[in-house]
mmCIF file of the N, C-alpha and C atoms, coordinates in Angstrom:
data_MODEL
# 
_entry.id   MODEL 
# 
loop_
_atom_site.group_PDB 
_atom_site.id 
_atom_site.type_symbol 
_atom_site.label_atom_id 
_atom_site.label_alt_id 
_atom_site.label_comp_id 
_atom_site.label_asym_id 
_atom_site.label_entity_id 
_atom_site.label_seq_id 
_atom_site.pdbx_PDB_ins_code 
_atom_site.Cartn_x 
_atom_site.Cartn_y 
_atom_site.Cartn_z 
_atom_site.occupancy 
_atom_site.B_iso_or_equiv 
_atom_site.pdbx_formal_charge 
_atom_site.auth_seq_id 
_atom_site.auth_comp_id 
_atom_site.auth_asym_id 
_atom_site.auth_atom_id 
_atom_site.pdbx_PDB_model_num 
ATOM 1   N N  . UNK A 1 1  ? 9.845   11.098  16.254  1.00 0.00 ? 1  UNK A N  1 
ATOM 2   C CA . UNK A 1 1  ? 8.792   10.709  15.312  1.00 0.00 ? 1  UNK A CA 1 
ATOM 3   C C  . UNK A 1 1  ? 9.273   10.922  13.880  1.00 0.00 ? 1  UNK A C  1 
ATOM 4   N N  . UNK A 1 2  ? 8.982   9.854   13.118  1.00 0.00 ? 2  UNK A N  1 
ATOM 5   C CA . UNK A 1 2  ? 9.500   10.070  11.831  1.00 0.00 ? 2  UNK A CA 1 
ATOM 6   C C  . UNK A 1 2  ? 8.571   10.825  10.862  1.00 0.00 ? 2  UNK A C  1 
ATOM 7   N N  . UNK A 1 3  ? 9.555   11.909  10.096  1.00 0.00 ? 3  UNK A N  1 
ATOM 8   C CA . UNK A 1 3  ? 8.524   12.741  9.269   1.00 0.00 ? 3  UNK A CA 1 
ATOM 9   C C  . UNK A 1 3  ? 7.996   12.211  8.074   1.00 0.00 ? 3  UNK A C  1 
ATOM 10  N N  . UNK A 1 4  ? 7.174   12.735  7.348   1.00 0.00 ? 4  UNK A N  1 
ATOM 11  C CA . UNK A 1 4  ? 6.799   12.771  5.854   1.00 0.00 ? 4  UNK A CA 1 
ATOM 12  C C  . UNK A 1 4  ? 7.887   12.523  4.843   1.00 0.00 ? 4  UNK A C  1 
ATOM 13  N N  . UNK A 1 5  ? 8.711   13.407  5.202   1.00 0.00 ? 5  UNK A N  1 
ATOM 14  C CA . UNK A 1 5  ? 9.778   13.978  4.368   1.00 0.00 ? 5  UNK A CA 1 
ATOM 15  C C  . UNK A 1 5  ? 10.916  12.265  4.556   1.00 0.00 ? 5  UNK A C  1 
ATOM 16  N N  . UNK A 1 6  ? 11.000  12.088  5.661   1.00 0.00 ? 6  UNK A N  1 
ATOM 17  C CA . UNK A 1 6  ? 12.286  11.009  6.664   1.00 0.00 ? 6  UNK A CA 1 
ATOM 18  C C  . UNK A 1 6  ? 11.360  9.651   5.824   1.00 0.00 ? 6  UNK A C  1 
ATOM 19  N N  . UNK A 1 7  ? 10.186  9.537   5.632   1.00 0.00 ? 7  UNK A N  1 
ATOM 20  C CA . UNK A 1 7  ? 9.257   8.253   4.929   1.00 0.00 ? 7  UNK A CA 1 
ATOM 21  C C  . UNK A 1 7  ? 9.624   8.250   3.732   1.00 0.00 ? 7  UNK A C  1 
ATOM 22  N N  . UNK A 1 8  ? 9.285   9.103   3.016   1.00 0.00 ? 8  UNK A N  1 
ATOM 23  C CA . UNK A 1 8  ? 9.632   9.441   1.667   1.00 0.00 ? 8  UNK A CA 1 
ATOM 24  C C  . UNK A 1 8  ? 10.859  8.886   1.200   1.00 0.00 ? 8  UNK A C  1 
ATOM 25  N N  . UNK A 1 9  ? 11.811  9.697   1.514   1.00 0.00 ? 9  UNK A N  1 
ATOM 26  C CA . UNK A 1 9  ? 13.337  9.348   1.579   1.00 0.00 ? 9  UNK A CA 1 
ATOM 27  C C  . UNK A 1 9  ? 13.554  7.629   1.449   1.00 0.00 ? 9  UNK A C  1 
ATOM 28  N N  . UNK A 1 10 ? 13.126  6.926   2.868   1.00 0.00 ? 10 UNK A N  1 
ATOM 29  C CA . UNK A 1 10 ? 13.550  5.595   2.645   1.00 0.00 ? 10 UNK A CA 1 
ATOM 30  C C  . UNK A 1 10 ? 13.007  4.844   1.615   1.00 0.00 ? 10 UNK A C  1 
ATOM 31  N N  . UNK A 1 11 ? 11.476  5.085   1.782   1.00 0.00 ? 11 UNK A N  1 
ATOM 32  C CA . UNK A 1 11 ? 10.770  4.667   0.900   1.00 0.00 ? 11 UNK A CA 1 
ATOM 33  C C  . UNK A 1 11 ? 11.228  4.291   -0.986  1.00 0.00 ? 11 UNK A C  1 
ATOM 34  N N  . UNK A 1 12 ? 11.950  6.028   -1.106  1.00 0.00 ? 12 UNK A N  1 
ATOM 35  C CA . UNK A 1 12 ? 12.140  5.888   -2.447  1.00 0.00 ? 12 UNK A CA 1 
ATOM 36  C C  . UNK A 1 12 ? 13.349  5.211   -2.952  1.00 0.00 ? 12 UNK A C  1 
ATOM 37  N N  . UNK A 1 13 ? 14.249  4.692   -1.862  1.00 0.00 ? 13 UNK A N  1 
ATOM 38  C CA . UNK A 1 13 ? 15.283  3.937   -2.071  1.00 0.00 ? 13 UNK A CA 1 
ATOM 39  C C  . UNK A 1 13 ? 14.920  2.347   -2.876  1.00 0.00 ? 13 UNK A C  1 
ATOM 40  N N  . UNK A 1 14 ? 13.834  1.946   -2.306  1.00 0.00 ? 14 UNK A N  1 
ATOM 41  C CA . UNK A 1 14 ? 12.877  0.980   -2.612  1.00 0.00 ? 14 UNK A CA 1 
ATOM 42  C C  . UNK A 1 14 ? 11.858  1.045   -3.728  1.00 0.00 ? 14 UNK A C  1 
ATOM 43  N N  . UNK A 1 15 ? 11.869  2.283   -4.323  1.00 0.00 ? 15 UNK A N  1 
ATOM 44  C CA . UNK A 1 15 ? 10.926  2.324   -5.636  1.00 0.00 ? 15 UNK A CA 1 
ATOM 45  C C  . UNK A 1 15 ? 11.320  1.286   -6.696  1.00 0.00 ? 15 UNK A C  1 
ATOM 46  N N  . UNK A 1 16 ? 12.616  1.264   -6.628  1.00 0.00 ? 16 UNK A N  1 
ATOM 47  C CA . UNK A 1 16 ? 13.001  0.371   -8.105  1.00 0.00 ? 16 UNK A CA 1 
ATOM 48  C C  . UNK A 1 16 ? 12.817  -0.768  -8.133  1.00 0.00 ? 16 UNK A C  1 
ATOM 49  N N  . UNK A 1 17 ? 12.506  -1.224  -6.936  1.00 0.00 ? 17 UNK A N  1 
ATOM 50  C CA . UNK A 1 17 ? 12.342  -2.502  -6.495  1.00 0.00 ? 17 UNK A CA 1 
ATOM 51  C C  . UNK A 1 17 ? 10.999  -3.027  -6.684  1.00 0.00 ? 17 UNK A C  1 
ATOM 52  N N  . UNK A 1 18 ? 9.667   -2.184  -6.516  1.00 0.00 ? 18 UNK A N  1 
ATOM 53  C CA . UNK A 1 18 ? 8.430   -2.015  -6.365  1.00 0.00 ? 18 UNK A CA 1 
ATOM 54  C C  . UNK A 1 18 ? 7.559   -3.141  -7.759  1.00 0.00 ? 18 UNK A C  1 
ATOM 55  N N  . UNK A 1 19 ? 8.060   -2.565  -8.569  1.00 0.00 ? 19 UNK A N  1 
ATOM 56  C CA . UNK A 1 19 ? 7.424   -3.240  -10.299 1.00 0.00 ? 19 UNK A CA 1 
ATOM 57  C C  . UNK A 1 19 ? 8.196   -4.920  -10.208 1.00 0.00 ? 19 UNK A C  1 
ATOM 58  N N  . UNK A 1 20 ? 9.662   -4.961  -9.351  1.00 0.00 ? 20 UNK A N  1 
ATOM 59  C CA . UNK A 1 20 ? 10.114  -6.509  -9.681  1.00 0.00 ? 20 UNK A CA 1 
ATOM 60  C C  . UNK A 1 20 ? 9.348   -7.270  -8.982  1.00 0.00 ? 20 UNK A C  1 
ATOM 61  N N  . UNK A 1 21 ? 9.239   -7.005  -7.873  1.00 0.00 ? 21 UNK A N  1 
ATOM 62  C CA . UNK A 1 21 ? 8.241   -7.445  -6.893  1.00 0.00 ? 21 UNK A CA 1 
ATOM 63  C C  . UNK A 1 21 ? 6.879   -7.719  -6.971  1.00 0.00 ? 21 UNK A C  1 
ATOM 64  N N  . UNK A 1 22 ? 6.082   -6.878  -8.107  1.00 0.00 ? 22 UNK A N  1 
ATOM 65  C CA . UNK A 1 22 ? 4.971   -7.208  -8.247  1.00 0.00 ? 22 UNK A CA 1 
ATOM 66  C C  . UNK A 1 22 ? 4.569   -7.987  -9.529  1.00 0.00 ? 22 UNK A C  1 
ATOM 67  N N  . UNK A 1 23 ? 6.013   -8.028  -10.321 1.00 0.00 ? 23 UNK A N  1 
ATOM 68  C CA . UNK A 1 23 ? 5.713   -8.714  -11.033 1.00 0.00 ? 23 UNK A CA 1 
ATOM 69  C C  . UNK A 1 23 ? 6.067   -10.162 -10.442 1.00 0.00 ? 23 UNK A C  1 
ATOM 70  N N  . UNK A 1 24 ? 7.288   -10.463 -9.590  1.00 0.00 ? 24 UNK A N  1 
ATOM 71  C CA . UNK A 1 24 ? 7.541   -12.142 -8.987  1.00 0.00 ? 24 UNK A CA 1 
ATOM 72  C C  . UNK A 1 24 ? 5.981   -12.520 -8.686  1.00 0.00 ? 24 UNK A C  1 
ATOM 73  N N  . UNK A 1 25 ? 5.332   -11.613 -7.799  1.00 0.00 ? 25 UNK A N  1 
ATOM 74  C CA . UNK A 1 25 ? 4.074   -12.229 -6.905  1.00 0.00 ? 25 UNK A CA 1 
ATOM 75  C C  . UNK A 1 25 ? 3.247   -11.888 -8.117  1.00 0.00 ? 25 UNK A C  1 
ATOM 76  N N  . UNK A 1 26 ? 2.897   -11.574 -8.898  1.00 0.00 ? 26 UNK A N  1 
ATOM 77  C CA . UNK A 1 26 ? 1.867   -11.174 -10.153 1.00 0.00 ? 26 UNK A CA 1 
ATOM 78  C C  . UNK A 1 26 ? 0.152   -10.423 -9.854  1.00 0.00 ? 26 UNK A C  1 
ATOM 79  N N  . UNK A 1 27 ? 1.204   -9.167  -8.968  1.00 0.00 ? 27 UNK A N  1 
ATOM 80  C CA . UNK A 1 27 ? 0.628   -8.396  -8.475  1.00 0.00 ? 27 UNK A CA 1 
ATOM 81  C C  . UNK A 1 27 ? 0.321   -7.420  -9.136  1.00 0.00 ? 27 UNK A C  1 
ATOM 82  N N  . UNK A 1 28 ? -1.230  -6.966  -9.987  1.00 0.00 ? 28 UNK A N  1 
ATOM 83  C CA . UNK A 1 28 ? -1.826  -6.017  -11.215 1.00 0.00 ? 28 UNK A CA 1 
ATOM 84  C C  . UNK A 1 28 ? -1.284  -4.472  -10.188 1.00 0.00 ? 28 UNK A C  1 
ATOM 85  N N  . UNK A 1 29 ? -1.542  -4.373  -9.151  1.00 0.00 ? 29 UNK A N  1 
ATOM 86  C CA . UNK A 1 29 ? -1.505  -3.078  -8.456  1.00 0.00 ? 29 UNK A CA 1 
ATOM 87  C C  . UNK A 1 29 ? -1.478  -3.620  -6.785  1.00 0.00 ? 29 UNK A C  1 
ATOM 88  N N  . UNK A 1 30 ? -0.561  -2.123  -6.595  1.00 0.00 ? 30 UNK A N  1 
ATOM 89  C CA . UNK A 1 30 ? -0.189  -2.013  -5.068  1.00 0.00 ? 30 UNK A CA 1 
ATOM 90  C C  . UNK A 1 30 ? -0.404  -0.625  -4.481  1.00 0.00 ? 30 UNK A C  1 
ATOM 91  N N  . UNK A 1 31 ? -0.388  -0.468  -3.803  1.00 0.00 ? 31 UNK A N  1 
ATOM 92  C CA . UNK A 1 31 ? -0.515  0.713   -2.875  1.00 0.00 ? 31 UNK A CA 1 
ATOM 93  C C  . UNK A 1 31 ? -0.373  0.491   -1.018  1.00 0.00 ? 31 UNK A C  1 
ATOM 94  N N  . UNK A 1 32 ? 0.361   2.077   -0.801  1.00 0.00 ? 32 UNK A N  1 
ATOM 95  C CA . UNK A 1 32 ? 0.956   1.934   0.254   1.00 0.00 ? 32 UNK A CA 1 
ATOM 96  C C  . UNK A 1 32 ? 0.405   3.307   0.921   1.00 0.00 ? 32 UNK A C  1 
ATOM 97  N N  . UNK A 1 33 ? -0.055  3.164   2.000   1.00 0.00 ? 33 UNK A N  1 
ATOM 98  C CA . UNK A 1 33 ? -0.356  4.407   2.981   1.00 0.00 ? 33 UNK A CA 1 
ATOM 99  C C  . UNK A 1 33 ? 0.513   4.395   4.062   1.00 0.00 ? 33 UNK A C  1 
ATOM 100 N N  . UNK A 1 34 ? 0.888   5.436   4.819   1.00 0.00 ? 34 UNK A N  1 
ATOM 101 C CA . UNK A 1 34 ? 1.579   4.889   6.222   1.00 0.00 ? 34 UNK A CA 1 
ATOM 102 C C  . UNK A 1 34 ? 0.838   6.507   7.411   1.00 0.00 ? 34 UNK A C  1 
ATOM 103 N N  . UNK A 1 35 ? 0.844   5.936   7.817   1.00 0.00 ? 35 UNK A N  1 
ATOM 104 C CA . UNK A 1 35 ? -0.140  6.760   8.825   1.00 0.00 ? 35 UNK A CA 1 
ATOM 105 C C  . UNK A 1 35 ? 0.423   7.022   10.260  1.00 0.00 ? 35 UNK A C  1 
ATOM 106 N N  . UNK A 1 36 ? -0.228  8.205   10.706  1.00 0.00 ? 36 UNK A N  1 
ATOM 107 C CA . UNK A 1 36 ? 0.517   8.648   12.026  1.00 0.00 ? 36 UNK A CA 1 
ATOM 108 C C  . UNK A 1 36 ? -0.924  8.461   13.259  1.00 0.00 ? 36 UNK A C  1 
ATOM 109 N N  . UNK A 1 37 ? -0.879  9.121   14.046  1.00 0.00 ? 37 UNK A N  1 
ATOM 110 C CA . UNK A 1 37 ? -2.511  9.198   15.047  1.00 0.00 ? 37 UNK A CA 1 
ATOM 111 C C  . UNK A 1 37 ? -2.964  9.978   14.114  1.00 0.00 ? 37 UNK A C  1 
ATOM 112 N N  . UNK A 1 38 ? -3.130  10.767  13.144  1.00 0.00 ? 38 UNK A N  1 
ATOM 113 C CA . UNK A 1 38 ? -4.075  12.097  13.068  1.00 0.00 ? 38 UNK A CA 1 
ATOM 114 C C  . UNK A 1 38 ? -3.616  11.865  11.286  1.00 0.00 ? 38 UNK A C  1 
ATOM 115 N N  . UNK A 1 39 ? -3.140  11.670  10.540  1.00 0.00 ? 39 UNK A N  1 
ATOM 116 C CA . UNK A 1 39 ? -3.096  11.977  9.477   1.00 0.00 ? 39 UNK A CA 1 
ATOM 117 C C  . UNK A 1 39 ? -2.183  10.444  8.401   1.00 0.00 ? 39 UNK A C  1 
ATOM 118 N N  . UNK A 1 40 ? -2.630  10.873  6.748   1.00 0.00 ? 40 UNK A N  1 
ATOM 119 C CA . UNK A 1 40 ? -2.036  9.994   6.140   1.00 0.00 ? 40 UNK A CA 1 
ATOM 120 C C  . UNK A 1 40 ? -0.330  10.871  5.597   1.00 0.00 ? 40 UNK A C  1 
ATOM 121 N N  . UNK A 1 41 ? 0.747   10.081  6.358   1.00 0.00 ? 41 UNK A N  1 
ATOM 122 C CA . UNK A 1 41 ? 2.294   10.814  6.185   1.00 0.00 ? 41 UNK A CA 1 
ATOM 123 C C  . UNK A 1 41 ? 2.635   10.633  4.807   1.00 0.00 ? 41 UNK A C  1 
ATOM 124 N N  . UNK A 1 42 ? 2.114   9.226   4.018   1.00 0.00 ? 42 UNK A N  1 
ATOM 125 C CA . UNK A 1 42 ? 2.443   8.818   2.796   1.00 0.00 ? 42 UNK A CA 1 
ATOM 126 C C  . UNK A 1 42 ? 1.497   7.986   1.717   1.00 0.00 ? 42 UNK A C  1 
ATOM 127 N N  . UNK A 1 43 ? 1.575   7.861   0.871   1.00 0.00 ? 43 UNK A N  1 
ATOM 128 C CA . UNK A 1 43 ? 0.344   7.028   0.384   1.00 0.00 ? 43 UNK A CA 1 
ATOM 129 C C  . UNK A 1 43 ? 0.521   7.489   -1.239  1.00 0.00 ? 43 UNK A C  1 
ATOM 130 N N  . UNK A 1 44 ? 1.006   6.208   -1.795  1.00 0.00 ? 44 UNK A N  1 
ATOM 131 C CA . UNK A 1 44 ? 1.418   6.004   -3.326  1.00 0.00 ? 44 UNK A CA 1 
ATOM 132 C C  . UNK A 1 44 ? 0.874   4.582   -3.553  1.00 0.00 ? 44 UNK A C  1 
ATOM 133 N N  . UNK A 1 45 ? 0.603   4.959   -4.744  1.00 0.00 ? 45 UNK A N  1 
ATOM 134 C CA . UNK A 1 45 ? -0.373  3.296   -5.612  1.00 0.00 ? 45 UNK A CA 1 
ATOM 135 C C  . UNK A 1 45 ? 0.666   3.547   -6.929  1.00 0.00 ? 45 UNK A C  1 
ATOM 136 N N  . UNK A 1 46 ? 0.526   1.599   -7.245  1.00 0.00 ? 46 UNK A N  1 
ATOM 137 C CA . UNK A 1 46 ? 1.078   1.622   -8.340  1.00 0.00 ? 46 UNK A CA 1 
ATOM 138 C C  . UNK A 1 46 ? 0.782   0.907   -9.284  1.00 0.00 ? 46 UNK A C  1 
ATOM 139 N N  . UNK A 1 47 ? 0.711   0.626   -10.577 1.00 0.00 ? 47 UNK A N  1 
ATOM 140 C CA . UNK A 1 47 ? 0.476   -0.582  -11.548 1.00 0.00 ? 47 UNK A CA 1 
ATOM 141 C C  . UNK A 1 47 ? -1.131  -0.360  -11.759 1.00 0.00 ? 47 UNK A C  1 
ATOM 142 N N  . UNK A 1 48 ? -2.138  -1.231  -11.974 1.00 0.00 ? 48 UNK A N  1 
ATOM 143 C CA . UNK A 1 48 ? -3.316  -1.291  -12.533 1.00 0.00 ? 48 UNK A CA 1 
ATOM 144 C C  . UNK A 1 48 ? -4.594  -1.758  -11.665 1.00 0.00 ? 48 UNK A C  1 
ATOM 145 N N  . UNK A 1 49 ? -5.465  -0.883  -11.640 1.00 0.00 ? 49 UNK A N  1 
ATOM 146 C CA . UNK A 1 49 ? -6.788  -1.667  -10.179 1.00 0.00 ? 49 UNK A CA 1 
ATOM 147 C C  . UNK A 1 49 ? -7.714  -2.171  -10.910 1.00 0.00 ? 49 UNK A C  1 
ATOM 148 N N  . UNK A 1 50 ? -7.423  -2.236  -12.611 1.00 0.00 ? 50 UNK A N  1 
ATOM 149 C CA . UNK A 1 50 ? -8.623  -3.366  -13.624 1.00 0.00 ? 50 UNK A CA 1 
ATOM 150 C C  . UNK A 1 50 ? -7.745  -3.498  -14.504 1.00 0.00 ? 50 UNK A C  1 
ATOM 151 N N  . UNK A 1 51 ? -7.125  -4.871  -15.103 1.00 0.00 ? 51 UNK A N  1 
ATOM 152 C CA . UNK A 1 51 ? -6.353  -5.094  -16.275 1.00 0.00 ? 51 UNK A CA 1 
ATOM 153 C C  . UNK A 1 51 ? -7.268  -5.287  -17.425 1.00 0.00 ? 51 UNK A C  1 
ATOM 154 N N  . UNK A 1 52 ? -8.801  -5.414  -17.430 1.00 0.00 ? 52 UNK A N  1 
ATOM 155 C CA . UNK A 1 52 ? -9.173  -5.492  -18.286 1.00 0.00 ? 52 UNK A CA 1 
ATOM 156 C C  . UNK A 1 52 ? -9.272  -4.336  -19.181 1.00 0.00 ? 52 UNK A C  1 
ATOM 157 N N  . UNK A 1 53 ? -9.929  -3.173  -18.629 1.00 0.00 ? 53 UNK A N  1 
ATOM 158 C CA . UNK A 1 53 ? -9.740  -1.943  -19.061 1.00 0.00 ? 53 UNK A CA 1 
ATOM 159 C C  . UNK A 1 53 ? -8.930  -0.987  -19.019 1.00 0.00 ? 53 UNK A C  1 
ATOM 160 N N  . UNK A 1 54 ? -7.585  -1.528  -18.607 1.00 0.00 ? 54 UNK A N  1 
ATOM 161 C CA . UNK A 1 54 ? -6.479  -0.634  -18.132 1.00 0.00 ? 54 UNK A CA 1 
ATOM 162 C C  . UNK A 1 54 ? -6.290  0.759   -17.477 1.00 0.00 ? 54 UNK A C  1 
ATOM 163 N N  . UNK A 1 55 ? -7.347  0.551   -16.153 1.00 0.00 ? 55 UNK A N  1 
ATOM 164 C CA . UNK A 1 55 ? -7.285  1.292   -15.205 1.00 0.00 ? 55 UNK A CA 1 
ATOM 165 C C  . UNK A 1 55 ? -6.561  1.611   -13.846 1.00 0.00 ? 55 UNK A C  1 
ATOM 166 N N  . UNK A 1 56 ? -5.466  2.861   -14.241 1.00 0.00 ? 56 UNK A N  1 
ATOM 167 C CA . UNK A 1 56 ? -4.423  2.975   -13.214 1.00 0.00 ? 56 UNK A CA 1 
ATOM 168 C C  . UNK A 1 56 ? -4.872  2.577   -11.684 1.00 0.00 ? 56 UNK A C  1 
ATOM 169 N N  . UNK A 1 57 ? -4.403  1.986   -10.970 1.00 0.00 ? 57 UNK A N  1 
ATOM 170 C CA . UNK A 1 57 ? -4.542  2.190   -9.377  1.00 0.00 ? 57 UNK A CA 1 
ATOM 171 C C  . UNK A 1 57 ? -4.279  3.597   -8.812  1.00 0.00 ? 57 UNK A C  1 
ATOM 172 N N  . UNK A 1 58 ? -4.902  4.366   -7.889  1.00 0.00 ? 58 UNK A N  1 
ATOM 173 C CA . UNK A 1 58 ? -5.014  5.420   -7.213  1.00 0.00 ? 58 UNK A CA 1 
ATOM 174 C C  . UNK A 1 58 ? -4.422  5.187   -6.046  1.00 0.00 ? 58 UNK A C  1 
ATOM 175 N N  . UNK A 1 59 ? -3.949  6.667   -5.445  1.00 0.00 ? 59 UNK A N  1 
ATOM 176 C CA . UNK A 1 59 ? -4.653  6.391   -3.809  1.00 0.00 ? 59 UNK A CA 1 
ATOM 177 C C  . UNK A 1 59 ? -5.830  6.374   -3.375  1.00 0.00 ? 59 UNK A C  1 
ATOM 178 N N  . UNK A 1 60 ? -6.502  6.639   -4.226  1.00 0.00 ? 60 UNK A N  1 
ATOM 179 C CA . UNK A 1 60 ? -8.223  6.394   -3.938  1.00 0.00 ? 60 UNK A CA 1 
ATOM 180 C C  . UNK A 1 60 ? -8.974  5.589   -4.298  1.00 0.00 ? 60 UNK A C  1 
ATOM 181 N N  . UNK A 1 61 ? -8.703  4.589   -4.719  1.00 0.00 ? 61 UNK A N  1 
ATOM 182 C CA . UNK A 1 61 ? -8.607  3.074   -5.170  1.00 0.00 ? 61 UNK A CA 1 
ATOM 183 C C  . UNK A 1 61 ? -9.188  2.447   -3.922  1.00 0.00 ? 61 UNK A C  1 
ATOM 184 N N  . UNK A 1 62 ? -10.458 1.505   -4.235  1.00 0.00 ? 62 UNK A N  1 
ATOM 185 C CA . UNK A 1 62 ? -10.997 1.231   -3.087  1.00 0.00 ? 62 UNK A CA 1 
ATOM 186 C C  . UNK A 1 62 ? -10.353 -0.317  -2.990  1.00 0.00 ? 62 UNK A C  1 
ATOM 187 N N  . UNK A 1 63 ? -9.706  -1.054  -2.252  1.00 0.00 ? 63 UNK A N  1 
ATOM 188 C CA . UNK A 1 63 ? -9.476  -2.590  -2.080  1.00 0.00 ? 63 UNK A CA 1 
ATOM 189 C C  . UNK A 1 63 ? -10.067 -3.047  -1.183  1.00 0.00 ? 63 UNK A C  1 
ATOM 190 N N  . UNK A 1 64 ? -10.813 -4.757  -1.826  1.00 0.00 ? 64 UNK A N  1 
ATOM 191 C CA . UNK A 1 64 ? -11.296 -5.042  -0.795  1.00 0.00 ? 64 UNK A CA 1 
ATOM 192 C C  . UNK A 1 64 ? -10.457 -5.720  -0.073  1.00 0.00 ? 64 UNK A C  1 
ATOM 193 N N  . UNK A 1 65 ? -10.532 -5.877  1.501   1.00 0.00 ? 65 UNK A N  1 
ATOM 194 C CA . UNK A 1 65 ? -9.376  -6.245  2.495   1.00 0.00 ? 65 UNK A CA 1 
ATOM 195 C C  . UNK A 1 65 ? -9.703  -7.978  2.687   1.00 0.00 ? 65 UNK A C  1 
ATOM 196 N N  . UNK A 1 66 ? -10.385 -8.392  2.184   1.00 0.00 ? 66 UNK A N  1 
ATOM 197 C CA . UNK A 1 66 ? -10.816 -9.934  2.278   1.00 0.00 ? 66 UNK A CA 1 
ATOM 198 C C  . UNK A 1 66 ? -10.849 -10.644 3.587   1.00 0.00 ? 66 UNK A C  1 
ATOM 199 N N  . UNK A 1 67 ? -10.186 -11.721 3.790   1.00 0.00 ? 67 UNK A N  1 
ATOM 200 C CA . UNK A 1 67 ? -10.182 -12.009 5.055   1.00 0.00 ? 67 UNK A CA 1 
ATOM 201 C C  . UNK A 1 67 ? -8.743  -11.447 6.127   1.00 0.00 ? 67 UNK A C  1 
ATOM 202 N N  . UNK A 1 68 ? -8.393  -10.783 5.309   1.00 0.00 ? 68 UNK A N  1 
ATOM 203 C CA . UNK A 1 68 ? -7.239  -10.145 6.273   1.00 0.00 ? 68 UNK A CA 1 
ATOM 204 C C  . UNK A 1 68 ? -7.829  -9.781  7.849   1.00 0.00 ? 68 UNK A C  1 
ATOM 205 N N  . UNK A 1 69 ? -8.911  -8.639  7.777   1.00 0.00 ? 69 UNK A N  1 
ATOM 206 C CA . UNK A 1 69 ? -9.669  -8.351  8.915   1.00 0.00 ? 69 UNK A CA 1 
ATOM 207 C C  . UNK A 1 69 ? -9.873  -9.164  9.841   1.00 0.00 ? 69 UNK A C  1 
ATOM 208 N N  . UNK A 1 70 ? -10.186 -10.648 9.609   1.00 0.00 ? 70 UNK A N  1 
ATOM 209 C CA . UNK A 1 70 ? -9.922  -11.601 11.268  1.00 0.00 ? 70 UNK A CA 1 
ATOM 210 C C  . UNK A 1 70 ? -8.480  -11.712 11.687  1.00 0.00 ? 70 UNK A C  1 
ATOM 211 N N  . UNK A 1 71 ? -7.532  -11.581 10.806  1.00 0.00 ? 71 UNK A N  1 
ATOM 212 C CA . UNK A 1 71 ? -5.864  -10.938 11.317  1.00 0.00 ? 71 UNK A CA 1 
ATOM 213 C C  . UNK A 1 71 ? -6.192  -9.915  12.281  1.00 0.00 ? 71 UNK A C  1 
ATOM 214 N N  . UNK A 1 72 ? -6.579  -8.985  11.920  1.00 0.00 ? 72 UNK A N  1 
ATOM 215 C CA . UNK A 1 72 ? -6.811  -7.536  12.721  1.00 0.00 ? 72 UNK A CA 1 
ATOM 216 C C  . UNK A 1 72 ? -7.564  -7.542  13.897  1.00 0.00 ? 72 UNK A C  1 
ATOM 217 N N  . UNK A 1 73 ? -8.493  -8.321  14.086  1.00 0.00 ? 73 UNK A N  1 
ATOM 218 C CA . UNK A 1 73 ? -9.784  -9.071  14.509  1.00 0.00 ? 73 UNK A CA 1 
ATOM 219 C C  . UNK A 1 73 ? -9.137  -9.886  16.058  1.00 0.00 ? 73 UNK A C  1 
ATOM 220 N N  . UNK A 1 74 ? -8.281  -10.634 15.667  1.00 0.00 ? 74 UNK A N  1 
ATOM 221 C CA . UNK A 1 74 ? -7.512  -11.223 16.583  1.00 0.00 ? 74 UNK A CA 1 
ATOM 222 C C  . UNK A 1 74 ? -6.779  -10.871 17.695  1.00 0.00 ? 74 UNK A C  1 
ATOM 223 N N  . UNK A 1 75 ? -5.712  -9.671  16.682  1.00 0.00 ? 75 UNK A N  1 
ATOM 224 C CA . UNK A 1 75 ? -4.881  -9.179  17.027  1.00 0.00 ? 75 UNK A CA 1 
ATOM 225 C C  . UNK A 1 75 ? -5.312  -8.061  18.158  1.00 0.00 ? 75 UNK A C  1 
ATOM 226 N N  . UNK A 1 76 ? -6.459  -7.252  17.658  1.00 0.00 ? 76 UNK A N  1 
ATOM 227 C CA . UNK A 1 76 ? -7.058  -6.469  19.138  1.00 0.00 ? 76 UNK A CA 1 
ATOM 228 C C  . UNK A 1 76 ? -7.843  -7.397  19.913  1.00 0.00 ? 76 UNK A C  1 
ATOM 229 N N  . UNK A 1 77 ? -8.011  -8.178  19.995  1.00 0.00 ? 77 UNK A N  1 
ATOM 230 C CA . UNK A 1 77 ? -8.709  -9.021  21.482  1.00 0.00 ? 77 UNK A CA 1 
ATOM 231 C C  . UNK A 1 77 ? -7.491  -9.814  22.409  1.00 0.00 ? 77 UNK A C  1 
ATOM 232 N N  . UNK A 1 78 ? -6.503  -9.807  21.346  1.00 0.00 ? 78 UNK A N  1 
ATOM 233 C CA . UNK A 1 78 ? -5.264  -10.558 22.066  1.00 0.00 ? 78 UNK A CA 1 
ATOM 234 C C  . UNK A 1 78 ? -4.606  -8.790  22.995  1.00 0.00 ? 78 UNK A C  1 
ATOM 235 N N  . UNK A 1 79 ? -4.719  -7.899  22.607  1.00 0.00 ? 79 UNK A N  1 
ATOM 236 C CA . UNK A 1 79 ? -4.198  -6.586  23.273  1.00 0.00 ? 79 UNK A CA 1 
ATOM 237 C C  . UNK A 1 79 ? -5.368  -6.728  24.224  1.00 0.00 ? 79 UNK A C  1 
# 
């Protein structure tokens, strides 16, 4: 099982990459959780969750998931 610590690590190999990326797709803010059965292992936000008022993104940053959820929706009736 991969740790906290073993997430981290790869993860941050990929930080520098994070801002080019959101700027190609013109993405204000991102955030990333990664999760085990029982707990959150990782979970970093980045860039802005209102450009009007220039309000950082959190990990506690609420997003709405839009229609992603019939993805999810699918995907457990097909299991």
């Amino acid at each position: 099982m991969w740790t906290s610590d073993t997430i981290q690590a790869r993860l941050k190999a990929y930080e520098n990459e994070l801002p080019v990326c959101m700027r190609d797709y013109h993405l204000p803010g991102l955030s990333i959780a990664i999760t085990n059965r029982h707990e959150v292992v990782y979970a970093k936000a980045y860039g802005a969750r209102q450009l009007a008022n220039n309000l950082p993104n959190t990990v506690e940053t609420l997003h709405g998931i839009g229609s992603v959820s019939k993805s999810f929706m699918c995907l457990a009736l097909l299991q």
